[in-house]
VEXDREN-2710 file (C-alpha; in Angstrom, 1 decimal):
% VEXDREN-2710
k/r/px/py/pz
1/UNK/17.3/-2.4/8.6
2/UNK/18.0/-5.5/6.4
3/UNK/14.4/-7.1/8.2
4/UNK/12.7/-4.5/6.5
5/UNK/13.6/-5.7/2.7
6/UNK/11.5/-8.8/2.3
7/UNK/11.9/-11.0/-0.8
8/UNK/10.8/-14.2/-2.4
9/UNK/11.7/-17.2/-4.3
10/UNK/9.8/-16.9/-7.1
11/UNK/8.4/-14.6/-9.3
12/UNK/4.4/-13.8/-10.4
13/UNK/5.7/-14.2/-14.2
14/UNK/3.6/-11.4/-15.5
15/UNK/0.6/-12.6/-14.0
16/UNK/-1.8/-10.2/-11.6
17/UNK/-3.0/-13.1/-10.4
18/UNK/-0.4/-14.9/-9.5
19/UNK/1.2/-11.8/-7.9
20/UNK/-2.2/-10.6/-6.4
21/UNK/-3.8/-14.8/-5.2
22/UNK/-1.2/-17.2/-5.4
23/UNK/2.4/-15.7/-4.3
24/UNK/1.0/-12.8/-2.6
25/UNK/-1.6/-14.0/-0.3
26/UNK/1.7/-16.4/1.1
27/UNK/4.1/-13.1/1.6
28/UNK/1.0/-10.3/2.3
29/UNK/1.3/-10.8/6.2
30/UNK/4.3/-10.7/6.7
31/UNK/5.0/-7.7/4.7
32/UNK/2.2/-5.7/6.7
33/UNK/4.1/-7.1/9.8
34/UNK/7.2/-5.3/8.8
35/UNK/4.8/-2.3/7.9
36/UNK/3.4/-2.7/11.7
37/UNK/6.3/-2.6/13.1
38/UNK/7.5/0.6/11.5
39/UNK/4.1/2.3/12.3
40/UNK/4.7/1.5/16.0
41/UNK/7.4/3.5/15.8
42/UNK/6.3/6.6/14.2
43/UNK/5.1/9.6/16.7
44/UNK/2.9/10.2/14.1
45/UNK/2.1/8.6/10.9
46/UNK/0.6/10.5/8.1
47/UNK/0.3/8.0/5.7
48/UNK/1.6/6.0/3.0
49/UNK/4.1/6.1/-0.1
50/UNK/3.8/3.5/-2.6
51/UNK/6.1/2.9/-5.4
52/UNK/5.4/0.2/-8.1
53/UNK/4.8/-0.6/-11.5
54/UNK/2.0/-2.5/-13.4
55/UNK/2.9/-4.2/-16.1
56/UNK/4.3/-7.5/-14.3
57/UNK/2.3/-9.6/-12.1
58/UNK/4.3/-8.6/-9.0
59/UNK/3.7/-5.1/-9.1
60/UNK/0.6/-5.1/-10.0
61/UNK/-0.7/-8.4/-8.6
62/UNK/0.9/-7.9/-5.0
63/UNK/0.8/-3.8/-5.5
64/UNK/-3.0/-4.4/-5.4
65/UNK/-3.4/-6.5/-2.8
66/UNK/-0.9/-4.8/-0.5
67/UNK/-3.1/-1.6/-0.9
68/UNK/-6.1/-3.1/-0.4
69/UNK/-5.0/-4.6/3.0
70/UNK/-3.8/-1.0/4.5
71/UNK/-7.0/0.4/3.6
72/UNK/-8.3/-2.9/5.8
73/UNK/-5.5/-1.9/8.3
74/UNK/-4.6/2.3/8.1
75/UNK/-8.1/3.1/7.2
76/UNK/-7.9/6.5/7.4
77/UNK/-4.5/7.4/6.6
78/UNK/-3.3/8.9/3.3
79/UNK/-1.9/6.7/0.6
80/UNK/-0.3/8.0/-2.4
81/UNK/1.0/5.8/-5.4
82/UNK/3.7/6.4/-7.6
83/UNK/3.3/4.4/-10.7
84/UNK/4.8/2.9/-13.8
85/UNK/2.6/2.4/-16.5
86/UNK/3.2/0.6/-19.9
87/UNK/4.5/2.8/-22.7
88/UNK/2.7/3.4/-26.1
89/UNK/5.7/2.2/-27.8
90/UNK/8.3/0.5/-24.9
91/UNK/6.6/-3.1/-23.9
92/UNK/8.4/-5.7/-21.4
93/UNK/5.6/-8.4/-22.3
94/UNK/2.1/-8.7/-24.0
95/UNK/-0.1/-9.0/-21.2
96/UNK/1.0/-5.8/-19.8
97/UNK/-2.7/-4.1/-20.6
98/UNK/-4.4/-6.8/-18.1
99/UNK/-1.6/-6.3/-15.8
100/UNK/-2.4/-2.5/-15.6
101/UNK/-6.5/-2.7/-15.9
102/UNK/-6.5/-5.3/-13.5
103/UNK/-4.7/-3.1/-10.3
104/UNK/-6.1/0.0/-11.7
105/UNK/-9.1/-1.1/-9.6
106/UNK/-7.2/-0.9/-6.7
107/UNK/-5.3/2.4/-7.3
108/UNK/-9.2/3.9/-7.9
109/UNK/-10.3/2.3/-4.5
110/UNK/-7.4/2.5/-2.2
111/UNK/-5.3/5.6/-3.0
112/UNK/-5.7/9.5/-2.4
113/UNK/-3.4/10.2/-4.7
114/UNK/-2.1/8.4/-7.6
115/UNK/1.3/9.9/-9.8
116/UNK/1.2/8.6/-13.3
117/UNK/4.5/7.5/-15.0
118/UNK/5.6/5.7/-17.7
119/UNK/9.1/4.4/-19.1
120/UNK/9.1/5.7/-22.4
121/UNK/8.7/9.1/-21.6
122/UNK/11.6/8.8/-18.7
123/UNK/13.5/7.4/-21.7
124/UNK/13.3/10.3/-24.4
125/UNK/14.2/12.8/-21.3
126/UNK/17.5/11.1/-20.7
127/UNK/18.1/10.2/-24.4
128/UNK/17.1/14.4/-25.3
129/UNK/18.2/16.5/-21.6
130/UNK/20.8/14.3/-20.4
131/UNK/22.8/13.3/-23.8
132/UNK/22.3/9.8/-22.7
133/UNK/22.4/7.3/-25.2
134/UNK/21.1/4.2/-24.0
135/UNK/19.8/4.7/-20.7
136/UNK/19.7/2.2/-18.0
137/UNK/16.9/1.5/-15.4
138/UNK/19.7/3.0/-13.0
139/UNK/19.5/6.7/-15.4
140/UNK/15.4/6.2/-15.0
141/UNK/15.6/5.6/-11.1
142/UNK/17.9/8.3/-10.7
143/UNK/15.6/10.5/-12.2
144/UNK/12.3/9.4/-11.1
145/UNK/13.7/9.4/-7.4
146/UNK/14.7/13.1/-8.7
147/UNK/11.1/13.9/-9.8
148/UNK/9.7/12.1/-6.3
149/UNK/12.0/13.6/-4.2
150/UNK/11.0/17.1/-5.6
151/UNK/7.0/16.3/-5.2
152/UNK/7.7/15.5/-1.8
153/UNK/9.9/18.3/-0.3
154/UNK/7.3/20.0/0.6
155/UNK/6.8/17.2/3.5
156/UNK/10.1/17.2/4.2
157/UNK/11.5/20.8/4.3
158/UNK/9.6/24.2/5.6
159/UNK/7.1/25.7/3.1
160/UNK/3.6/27.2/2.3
161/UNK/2.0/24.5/0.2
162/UNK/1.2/20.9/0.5
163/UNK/2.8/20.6/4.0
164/UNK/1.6/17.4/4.8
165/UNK/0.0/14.3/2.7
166/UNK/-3.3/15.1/3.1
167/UNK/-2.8/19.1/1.4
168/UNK/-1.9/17.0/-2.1
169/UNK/-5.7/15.8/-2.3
170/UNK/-7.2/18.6/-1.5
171/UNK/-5.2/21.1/-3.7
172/UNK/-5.3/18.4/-6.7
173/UNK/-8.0/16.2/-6.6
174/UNK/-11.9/17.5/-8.0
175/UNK/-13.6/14.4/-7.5
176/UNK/-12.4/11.4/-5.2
177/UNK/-12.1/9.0/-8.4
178/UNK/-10.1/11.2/-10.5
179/UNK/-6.8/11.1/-8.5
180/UNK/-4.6/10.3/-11.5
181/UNK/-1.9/13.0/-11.9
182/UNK/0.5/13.8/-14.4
183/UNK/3.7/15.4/-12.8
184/UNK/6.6/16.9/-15.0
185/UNK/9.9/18.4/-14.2
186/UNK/12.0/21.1/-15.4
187/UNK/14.9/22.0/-16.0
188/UNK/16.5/18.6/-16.9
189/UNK/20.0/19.6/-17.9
190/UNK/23.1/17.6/-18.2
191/UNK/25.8/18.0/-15.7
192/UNK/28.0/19.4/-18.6
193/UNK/25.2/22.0/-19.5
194/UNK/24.2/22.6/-16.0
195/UNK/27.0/25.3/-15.1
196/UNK/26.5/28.1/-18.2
197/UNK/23.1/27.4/-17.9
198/UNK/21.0/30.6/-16.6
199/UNK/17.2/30.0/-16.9
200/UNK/14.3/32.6/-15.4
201/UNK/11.3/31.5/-13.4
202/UNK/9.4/31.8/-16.8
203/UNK/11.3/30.0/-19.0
204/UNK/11.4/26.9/-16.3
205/UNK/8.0/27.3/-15.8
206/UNK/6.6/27.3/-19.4
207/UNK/9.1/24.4/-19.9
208/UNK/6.9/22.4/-17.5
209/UNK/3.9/22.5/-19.6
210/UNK/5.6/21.1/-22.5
211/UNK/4.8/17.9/-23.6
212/UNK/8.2/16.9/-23.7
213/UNK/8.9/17.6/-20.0
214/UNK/5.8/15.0/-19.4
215/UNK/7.2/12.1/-17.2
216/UNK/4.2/10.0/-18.9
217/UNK/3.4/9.6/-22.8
218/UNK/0.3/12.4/-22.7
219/UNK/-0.1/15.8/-24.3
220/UNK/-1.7/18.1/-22.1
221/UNK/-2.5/20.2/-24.9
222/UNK/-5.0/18.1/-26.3
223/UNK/-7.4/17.8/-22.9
224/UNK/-7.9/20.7/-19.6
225/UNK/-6.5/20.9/-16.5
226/UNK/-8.9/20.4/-14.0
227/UNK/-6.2/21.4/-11.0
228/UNK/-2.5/22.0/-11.3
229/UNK/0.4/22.7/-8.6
230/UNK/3.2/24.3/-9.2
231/UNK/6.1/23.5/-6.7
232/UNK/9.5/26.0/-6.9
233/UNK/12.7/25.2/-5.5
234/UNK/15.6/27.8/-4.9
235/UNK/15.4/31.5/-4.8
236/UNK/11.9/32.0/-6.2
237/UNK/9.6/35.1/-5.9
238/UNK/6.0/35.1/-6.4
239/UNK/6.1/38.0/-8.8
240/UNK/7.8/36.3/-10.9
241/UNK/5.7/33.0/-10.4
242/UNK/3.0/35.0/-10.6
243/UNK/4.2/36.6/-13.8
244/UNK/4.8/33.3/-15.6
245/UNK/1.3/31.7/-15.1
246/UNK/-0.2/34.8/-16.2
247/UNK/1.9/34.1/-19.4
248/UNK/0.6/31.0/-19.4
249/UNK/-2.7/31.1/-18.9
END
């Protein structure tokens, strides 16, 4: 409902602490009012999803502040973050850094769960997978909603892994303060490509692990995974899954 889109005058102009102090402390209650009022309705609510990014002072100021106050409110329930950080190379403004170390306090503190992205790499899949020249912010939402939607089928639709919110932590994260995930996708095909296009389990699953598929700046090669998840949509057999991390490993 339109109640439930709540929006200000003025921005934080890149500053956490005008998003986080200033402007938020004004528009904090009644967002968790809004919040309330959707809880009320739920039969059952498993927790939150949060979607922001932390190089302006909105998102990260307000982001911050909005999480700590439902860990004040919802104290037990789930919270994962979906989050844009600053690029190596892509920058919107120069105090992006303080922006980011600032509300990665609060993503330490008050989520379970917290999915790393970043622009740049969102950029080189369109410009490389899709044959998109310049994207748009519309080509990155349309992907990251893509890469989102795919994390969370597994709350949405029947399946054997990570049925509900809290199965994510416990599958993925070793030690409560390391909750900082790197999620990639494959394939990314263009519409044009998509049709002659026949890929095995194997080859979509080795794709994952390369850097390029990365929906944040990092090389996995260079580090260890500590836990991964593998999720499969479509006509997938665990032989064949099987069979392809075996390769892998």
């Amino acid at each position: 409902t339109p109640e439930q889109l709540i929006s200000g005058k003025e921005d934080a102009a890149n500053n956490f602490a005008r998003g986080h102090y200033t402007i938020g402390k004004e528009i904090v209650d009644l967002c968790l009012d809004r919040i309330r009022k959707l809880a009320d309705n739920c039969t059952g609510l498993q927790g939150f999803l949060v979607f922001n990014a932390v190089g302006g002072g909105t998102g990260s100021g307000l982001g911050s502040l909005l999480l700590e106050r439902l860990s004040v409110d919802y104290g037990k329930k789930s919270k994962l973050g979906f989050t844009i950080y600053p690029s190596p190379q892509i920058s919107t403004s120069v105090v992006e850094p303080y922006n980011s170390v600032l509300s990665t306090h609060s993503l330490l503190e008050h989520t379970d769960v917290a999915v790393l992205l970043d622009n740049e790499a969102i950029y080189d899949i369109c410009r490389r997978s899709l044959d998109i020249e310049r994207p748009t912010y519309t080509n990155l939402n349309r992907l990251i909603s893509q890469v989102i939607s795919s994390l969370t089928a597994s709350l949405r639709f029947d399946g054997a892994l990570n049925v509900d919110v809290n199965e994510f932590q416990t599958n993925l994260v070793p030690y409560p303060r390391i909750h900082f995930m790197l999620s990639s996708y494959a394939p990314v095909i263009s519409a044009e490509k998509a049709y002659h296009e026949q890929l095995s389990v194997a080859e979509i699953t080795t794709s994952a692990f390369e850097p390029s598929s990365m929906m944040a700046k990092c090389d996995p090669r260079h580090g260890k995974y500590m836990a991964c998840c593998l999720m499969y949509r479509g006509d997938v057999v665990p032989k064949d899954v099987n069979a392809a991390v075996a390769t892998i490993k």
